[in-house]
C-alpha positions as CSV (number, residue, x, y, z in Angstrom):
1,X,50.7,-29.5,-31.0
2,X,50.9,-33.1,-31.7
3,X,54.1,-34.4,-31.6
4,X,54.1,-35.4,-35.7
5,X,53.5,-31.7,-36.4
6,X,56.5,-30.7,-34.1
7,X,58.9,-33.3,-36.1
8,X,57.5,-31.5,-39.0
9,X,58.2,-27.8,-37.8
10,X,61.7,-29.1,-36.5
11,X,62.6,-30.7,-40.1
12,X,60.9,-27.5,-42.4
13,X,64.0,-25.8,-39.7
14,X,66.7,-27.9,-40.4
15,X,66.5,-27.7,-44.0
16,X,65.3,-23.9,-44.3
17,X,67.7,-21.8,-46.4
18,X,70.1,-24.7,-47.7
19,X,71.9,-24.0,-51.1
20,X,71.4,-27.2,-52.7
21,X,67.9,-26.3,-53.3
22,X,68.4,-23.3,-55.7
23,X,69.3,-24.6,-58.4
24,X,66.2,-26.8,-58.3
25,X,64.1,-23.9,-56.9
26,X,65.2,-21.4,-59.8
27,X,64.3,-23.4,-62.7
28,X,61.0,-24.6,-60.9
29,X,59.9,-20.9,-60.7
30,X,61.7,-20.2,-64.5
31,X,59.2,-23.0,-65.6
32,X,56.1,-21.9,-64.4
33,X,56.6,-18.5,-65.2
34,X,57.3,-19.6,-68.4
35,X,54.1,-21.5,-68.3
36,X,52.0,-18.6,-67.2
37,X,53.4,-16.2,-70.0
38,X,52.5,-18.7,-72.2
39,X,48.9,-19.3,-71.2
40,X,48.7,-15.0,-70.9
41,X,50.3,-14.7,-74.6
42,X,47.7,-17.8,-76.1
43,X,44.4,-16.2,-75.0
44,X,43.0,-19.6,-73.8
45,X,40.0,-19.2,-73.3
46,X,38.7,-18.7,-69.4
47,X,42.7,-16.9,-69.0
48,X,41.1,-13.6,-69.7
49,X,44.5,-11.4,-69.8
50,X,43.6,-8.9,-66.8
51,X,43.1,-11.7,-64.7
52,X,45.8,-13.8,-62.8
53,X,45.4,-18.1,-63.3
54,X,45.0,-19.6,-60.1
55,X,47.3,-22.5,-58.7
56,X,47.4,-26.2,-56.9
57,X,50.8,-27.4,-55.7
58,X,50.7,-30.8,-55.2
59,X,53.2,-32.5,-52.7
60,X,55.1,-29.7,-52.0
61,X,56.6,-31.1,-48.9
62,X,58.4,-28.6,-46.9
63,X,57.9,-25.8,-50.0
64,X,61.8,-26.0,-50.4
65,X,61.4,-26.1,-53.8
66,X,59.4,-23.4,-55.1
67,X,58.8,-19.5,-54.2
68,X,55.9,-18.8,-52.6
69,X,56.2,-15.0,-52.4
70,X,56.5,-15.1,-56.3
71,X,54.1,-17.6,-57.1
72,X,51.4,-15.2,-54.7
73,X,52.7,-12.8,-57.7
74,X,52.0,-14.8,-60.4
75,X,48.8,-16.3,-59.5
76,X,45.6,-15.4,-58.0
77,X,45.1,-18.2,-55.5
78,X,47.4,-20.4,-54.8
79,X,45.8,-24.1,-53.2
């Protein structure tokens, strides 16, 4: 392990489970599944309705601020 990966597991640590983050984290998820019910209800074309969208988080950091167990609910793939 290189020692920037071991600041990294040390800091995901330090901030893993703190309360300022839900707030943040709860409307985060509330607006992507409000995104995904909306792309279910419009038909877009490619969305068929028995299929689940698929997903890229971009600079997620530490993940602190979305659900990753839900999103893998919501979504087919997540990248």
């Amino acid at each position: 392990m290189t020692d920037l990966t071991g600041r990294q597991i040390a800091r995901n640590r330090e901030t893993q489970g703190q309360p300022s983050f839900a707030s943040h984290r709860e409307r985060v998820m509330r607006l992507i599944s409000e995104a995904v019910a909306g792309i279910a209800a419009s038909g877009v074309p490619g969305s068929p309705c028995d299929e689940l969208p698929t997903i890229s988080v971009i600079g997620a950091g530490n993940c602190q601020d979305i659900d990753l167990p839900a999103l893998a609910v919501l979504f087919r793939e997540i990248r």
